[in-house]
N, C-alpha and C positions, 0 to 999 in steps of 0.2 A: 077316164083316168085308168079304169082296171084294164080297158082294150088298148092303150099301150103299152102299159108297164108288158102284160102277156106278149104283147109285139115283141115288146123291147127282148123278154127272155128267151123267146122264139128264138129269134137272131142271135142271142148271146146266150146261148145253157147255160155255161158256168156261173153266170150272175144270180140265175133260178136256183142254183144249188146254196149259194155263199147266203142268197134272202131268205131261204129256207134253213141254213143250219144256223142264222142270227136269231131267225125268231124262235127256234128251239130252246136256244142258249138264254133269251130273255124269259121263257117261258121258264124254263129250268131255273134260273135265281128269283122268278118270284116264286114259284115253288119253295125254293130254301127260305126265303125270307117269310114267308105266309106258317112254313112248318117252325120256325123261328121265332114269332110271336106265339101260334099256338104253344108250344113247346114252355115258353114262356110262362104263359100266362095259365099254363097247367101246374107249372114249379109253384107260382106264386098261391094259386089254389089250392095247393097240395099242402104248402106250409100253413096255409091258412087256416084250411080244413080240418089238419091233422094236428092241430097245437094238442102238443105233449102235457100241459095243465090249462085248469082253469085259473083264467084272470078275473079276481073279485073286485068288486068294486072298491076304490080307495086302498091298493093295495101299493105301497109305496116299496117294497122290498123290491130294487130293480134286476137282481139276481134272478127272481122268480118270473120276471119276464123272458129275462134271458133265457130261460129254457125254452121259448118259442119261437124265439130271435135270435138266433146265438151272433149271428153277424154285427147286427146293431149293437145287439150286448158286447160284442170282443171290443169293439170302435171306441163303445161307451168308455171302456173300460180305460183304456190308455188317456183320458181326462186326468189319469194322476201323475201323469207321466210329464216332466220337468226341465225336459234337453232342448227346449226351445228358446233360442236369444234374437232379436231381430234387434237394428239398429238402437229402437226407442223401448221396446217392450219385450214379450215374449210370453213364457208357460214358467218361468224361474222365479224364485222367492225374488223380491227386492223391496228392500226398504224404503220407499220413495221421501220419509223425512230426513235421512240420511243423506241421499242424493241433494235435495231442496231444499235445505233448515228452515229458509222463509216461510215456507208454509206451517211452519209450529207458530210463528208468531201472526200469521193471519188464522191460523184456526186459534186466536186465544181462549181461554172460556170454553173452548166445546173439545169434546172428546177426540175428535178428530187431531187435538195437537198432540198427543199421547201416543196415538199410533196410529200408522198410514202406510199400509203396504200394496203393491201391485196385485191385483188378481189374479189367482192361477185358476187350474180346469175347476170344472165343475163337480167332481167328486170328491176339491178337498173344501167345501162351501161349508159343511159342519165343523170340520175341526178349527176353517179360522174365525169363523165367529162365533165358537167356541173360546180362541186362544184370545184373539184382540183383545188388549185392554179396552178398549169401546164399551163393551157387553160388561164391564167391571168384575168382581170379585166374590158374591152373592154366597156365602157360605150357608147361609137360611135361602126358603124361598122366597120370605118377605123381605130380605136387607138385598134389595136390586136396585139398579140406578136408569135400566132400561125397560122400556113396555114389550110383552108378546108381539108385538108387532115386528118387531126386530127381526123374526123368523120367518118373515112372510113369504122372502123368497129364499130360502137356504135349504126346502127338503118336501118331496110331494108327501112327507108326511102332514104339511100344512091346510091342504084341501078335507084332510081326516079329520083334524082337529075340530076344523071351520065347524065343519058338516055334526060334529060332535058338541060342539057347545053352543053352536052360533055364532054369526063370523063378527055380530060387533061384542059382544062376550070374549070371543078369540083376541079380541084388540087391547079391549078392556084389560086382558090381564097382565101378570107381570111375566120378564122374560125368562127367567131362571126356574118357576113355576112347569114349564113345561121341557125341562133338559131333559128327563125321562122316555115323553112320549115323541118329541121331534129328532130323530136320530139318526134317517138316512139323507144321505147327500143328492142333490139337484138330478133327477131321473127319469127315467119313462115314463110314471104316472103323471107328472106333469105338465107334459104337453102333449101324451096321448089317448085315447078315449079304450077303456079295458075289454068293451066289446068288438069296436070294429079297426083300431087303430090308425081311426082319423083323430088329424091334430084338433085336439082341445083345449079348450079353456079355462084352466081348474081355480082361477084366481079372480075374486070380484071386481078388483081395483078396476081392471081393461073393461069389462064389461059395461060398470055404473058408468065410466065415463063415455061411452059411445050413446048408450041412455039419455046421460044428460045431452049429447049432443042430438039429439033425436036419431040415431043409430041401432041398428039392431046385428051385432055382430054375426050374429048367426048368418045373414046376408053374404058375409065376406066369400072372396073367390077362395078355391085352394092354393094359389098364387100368395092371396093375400095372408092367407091364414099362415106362408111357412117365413113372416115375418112378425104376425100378432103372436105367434107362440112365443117368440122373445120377446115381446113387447107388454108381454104380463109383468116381468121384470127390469128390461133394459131400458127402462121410460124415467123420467123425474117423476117426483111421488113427494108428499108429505103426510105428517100425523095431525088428524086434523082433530080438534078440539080436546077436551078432557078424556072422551075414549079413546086416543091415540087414532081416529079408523082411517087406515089408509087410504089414500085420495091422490087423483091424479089431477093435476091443475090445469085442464086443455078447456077449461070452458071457453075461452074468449080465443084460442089459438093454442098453438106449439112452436111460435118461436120463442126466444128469450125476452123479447117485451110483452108479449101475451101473455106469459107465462110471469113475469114480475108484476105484469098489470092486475093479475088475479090474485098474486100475493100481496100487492098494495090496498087494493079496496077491503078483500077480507083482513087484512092488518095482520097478516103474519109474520113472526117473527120463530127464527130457528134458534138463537139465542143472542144474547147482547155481549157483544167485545168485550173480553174483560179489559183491551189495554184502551181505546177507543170510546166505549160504552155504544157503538154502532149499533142499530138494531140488524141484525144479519142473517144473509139466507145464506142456505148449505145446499147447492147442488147434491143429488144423489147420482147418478147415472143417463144421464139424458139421448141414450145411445140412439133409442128408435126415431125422437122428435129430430134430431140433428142429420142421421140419415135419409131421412124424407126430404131433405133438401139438399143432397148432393146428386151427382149425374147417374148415379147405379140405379138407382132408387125414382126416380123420374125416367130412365128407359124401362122402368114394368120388374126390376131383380129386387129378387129378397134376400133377407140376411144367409136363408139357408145356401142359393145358388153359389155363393161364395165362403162361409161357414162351414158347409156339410154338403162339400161336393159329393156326386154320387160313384162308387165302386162298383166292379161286376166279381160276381163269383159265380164262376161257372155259368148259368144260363140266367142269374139273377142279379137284377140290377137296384142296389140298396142307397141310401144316404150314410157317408162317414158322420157317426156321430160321437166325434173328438171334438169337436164345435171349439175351434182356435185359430189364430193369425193363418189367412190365406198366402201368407209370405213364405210358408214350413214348403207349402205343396203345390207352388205357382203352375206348375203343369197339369194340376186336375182344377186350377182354380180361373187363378188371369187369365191362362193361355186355352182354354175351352172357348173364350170371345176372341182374346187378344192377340195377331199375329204377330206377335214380338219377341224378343229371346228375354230368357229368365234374368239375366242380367240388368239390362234394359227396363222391366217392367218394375224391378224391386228400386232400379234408381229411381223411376219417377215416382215411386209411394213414399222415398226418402226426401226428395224435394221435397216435395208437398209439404211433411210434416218437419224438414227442416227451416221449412220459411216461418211456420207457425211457431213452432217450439222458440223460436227467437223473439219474438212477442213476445211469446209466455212468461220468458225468464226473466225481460225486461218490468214486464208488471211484477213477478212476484217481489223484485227489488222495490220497485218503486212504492208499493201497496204496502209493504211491512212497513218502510221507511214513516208511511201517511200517519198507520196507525202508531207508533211510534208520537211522531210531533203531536199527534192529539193528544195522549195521553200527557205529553207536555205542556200544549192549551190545557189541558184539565187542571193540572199541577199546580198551574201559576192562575187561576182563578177564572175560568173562560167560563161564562154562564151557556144554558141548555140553549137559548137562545141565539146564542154566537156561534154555538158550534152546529146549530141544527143543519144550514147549509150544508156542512164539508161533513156531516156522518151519513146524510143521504147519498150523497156524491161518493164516499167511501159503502155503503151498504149498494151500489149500483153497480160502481167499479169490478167489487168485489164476486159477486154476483156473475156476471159474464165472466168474467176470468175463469169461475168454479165448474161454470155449464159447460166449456172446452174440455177441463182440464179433466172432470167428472167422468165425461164421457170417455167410453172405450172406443177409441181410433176417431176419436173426432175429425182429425186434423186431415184425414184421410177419405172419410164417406163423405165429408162435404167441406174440400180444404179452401172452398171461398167465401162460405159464410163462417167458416172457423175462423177464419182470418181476420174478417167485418167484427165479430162479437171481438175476438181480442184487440182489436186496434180501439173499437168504443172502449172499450175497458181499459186500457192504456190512457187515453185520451182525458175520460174520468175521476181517473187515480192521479195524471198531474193536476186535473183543477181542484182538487183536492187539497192537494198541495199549496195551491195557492190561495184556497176559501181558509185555511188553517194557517198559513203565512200573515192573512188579514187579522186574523183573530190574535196571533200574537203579538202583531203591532199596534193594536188595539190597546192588549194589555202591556206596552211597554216593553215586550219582551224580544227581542233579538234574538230569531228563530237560528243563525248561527253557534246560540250560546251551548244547544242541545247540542250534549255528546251521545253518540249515536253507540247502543248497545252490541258487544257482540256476541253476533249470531250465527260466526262461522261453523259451526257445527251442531248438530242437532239436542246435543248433551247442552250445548251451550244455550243455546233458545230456548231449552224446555225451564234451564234453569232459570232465567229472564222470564220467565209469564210468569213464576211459580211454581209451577212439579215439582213434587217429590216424587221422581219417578223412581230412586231404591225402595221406598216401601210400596208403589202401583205394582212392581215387578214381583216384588213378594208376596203381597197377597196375591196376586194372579197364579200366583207361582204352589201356593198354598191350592186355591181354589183346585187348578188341573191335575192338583195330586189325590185331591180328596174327594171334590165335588164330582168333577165327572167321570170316574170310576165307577160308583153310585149311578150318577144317570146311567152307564150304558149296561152295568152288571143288572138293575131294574128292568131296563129293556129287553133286555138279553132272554128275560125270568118270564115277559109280557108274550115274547115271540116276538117282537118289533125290530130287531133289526138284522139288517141284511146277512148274510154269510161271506159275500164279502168282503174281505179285510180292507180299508179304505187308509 
C-alpha cells in the first residue's frame, strides 16, 4: 500500500505536496481543538479553584453563590422576569379561575376554589405562597389552616430547617410558624451540593421513595440526576397521616392508576366535596411521573436538555438557569435535535396541546354539571348507598382530569397518554351522569327539574359553593400588610435572607 501511494507521487509531485499540506491542516485543527478543551477545562478549574467565598453548608442565600457563579446566578436571576406568553401558558400572572370558573365548583370544600393561579419563575415561589389565599390568613402563629409542610418546596431554606428540627418534626408543624426562618425563594442550594456543585438531593420525599422501591438514588447516572433534581418537587406527593410527612405515592407504579390504586387501599382522602360529599383527591403536580411516559423522556432527555439549555461565554460552557417554556428559546432548545424551522416546531407543541386542552374543557363542563345533580340526589333524599356508585365514578373522573391538568405541560411531554387519562376521565364523568340519573329516578325525581347554577364567572361560582371571598380578601389583605413585614424585618435581623430584592 505505502509502495504505491510513493509510486503514485513519484509520478505525480504535486499530489505529494496537496497530501502533505492536508495532513498539516488536519494536524493544525486538532491542535486548536486539543488547545480548546485544555483551554477549557483550565477556565472551568480556574473558577472552581478560585471561588471568591466559601459555600457553607445549608446555605440558602442564592446571591452568595452567586459570587462564584456569576453566570448561573445572572440566568437564575431573570426567573422573575414576566414577558413570556405562549399559546396556553407562559412566565405571566394568570388567574386560571377566571379563565375556567368550573374549576371553583369542582374544587368545592378545598382551598383550591378560592385561588388558582398559573405558575411563574422560581424566584417568585415565596411571595405567592405567601400571597395565595391557600396558605389562609394566620395573624398568630397558632390560628393557621395549613401544615409546615406546605413549604416543602418553595425555598432551600427548607433542607435547613429539616436538618434543624428533624424532618418529621418539620412536618409536624404549622405553616405560619416558620414565615421568619423560610424566606428565600427556589435556588442553588437545592439542587446543588455546597462543596463540589454536583446536583443534589436536598429533599427526603425523592429519596424514601426509591427506598421503598428498593432503589438507592445515589446510583443514578448524571443523566439521570439532571431530571431527579426536578423531580424532588415536580412529582405527585401527599401529606400522609396526622404528621402531615410528605410522601410520594409510587409504591405500586407512577401511572395515574398506580398511583389511585395506592391511594385506594391506604383510603386516602384529600377532602370530601362539599357539593357532592365525593371522597376526593387533588393532584399536586405530577410533572416528572407524566414525562417518563412521553417520547423525550424514553430517547434518554431530561428536563434540564430542554429547561436549561446550555450557553457559551467565552470559553465556558454553562446551563441557562431561567428554567421556563422551551417555546421562549426554540433555537437553543427544539432546534439543537430538531431540523425544523421555529415556526413549525411551535405548531406541532400547539396541536398537541390543542387536541388535549379540548378534552379538558369538555370534562370540566361535564364534571361540575355531575357534582351539581348529586348534590341534587342529595337534596331530594338519595341514601349513601345510592349514591356510593356515581361519587366513586365522580372521585375517579375527577382524579385523572387533575393529574393532566396539574401537571406543567402535560399535554406536551407526553400528548398520548394525556389524551388516554382525559378521554377515561371524560368517559367517567358521563357515567356519572348517568349512575346519578338512576338515583333520581329511583327517588322520583325528574333530573330535568334541576336548574342548573350559574357559573359563568368566577365571582359567580365562588358565590354558589359558599365564599365569602370579600372578607378571604381582607384578611389576607390584613395578614400581607402586617404579618409578613415581621417575618422578613425578623429575617433580615437573623442574616437570613438574601440581598437580593426578589
Amino acid at each position: 500500500m505505502l509502495q504505491r501511494l510513493s509510486d503514485f507521487i513519484r509520478r505525480k509531485p504535486v499530489w505529494g505536496w496537496i497530501l502533505f499540506l492536508s495532513i498539516m491542516v488536519v494536524v493544525f485543527l486538532i491542535g486548536l481543538l486539543a488547545a480548546s478543551i485544555t483551554e477549557r477545562r483550565a477556565e472551568i478549574a480556574t473558577l472552581f479553584n478560585n471561588r471568591k467565598v466559601e459555600i457553607e453548608a445549608f446555605e440558602s442565600r442564592s446571591d452568595m453563590w452567586g459570587v462564584n457563579y456569576p453566570r448561573e446566578y445572572e440566568t437564575w436571576k431573570k426567573t422573575t422576569d414576566m414577558d413570556f406568553k405562549s399559546k396556553h401558558l407562559g412566565n405571566t400572572r394568570q388567574d386560571v379561575l377566571e379563565d375556567r370558573p368550573e374549576m371553583v365548583v369542582l374544587w368545592a370544600g378545598y382551598a383550591f376554589a378560592m385561588d388558582y393561579e398559573a405558575p411563574r419563575g422560581h424566584s417568585h415561589a415565596i411571595t405567592d405562597v405567601r400571597n395565595t389565599l391557600r396558605t389562609g390568613s394566620p395573624e398568630k402563629p397558632e390560628d393557621n389552616m395549613q401544615p409546615a409542610t406546605c413549604w416543602t418546596c418553595k425555598s432551600p431554606d427548607v433542607p435547613r430547617m429539616m436538618h434543624e428540627m428533624g424532618i418529621a418534626e418539620f412536618y409536624k408543624g404549622k405553616w405560619s410558624t416558620l414565615g421568619e426562618e423560610i424566606v428565600n425563594p427556589i435556588g442553588c442550594a437545592d439542587c446543588h451540593d455546597h462543596n463540589s456543585m454536583q446536583l443534589n438531593i436536598s429533599r427526603p420525599g425523592l429519596i424514601e421513595a426509591f427506598e421503598r422501591q428498593g432503589k438507592d438514588i445515589k446510583n443514578a447516572t448524571a443523566q439521570e440526576m439532571r431530571s431527579l433534581a426536578c423531580a424532588q418537587c415536580h412529582v405527585e406527593y401527599y401529606f400522609k397521616g396526622d404528621g402531615k410527612y410528605l410522601t410520594f405515592p409510587w409504591d405500586k407504579g407512577m401511572t395515574v392508576e398506580d398511583i389511585e390504586k395506592y391511594y385506594d387501599e391506604v383510603q386516602h382522602v384529600d377532602w370530601v366535596h362539599k357539593l357532592s360529599r365525593a371522597p376526593m383527591l387533588k393532584a399536586q403536580h405530577p410533572d416528572f411521573e407524566i414525562f417518563n411516559l412521553g417520547p423525550h423522556a424514553q430517547r434518554g432527555l431530561s428536563c434540564a436538555d430542554c429547561h436549561m439549555p446550555y450557553k457559551v461565554d467565552g470559553g465556558i460552557k454553562y446551563s441557562d438557569h431561567q428554567i421556563m417554556s422551551p417555546l421562549k428559546n426554540i433555537n437553543n432548545t427544539c432546534q439543537t435535535c430538531h431540523r425544523d424551522s421555529e415556526e413549525n416546531l411551535r405548531r406541532y407543541v400547539e396541536d398537541y396541546q390543542d387536541k388535549a386542552l379540548e378534552i379538558r374543557d369538555r370534562i370540566e363542563v361535564e364534571l361540575a354539571k355531575a357534582h351539581v345533580f348529586a348534590k341534587y340526589a342529595w337534596d331530594n333524599g338519595a341514601t349513601e348507598s345510592q349514591m356510593k356508585p356515581a361519587l366513586e365514578l365522580l372521585r375517579q373522573a375527577q382524579w385523572r382530569w387533575d393529574f393532566v391538568v396539574a401537571s406543567h405541560g402535560a399535554t406536551f411531554h407526553a400528548p398520548v397518554e394525556s389524551q388516554r387519562i382525559l378521554a377515561h376521565s371524560l368517559d367517567r364523568s358521563l357515567q356519572a351522569h348517568l349512575a346519578l340519573q338512576n338515583v333520581l329516578f329511583a327517588l322520583n325525581v325528574n333530573p330535568k327539574d334541576l336548574k342548573m347554577p350559574d357559573i359563568s364567572t368566577k365571582d359567580k361560582a365562588q358565590e354558589y359553593i359558599g365564599l365569602d371571598m370579600k372578607t378571604l380578601k381582607e384578611k389576607k389583605e390584613s395578614f400581607k400588610n402586617t404579618v409578613i413585614p415581621e417575618w422578613i424585618k425578623k429575617a433580615e435581623q437573623k442574616g437570613r435572607l438574601t440581598t437580593q430584592k426578589i
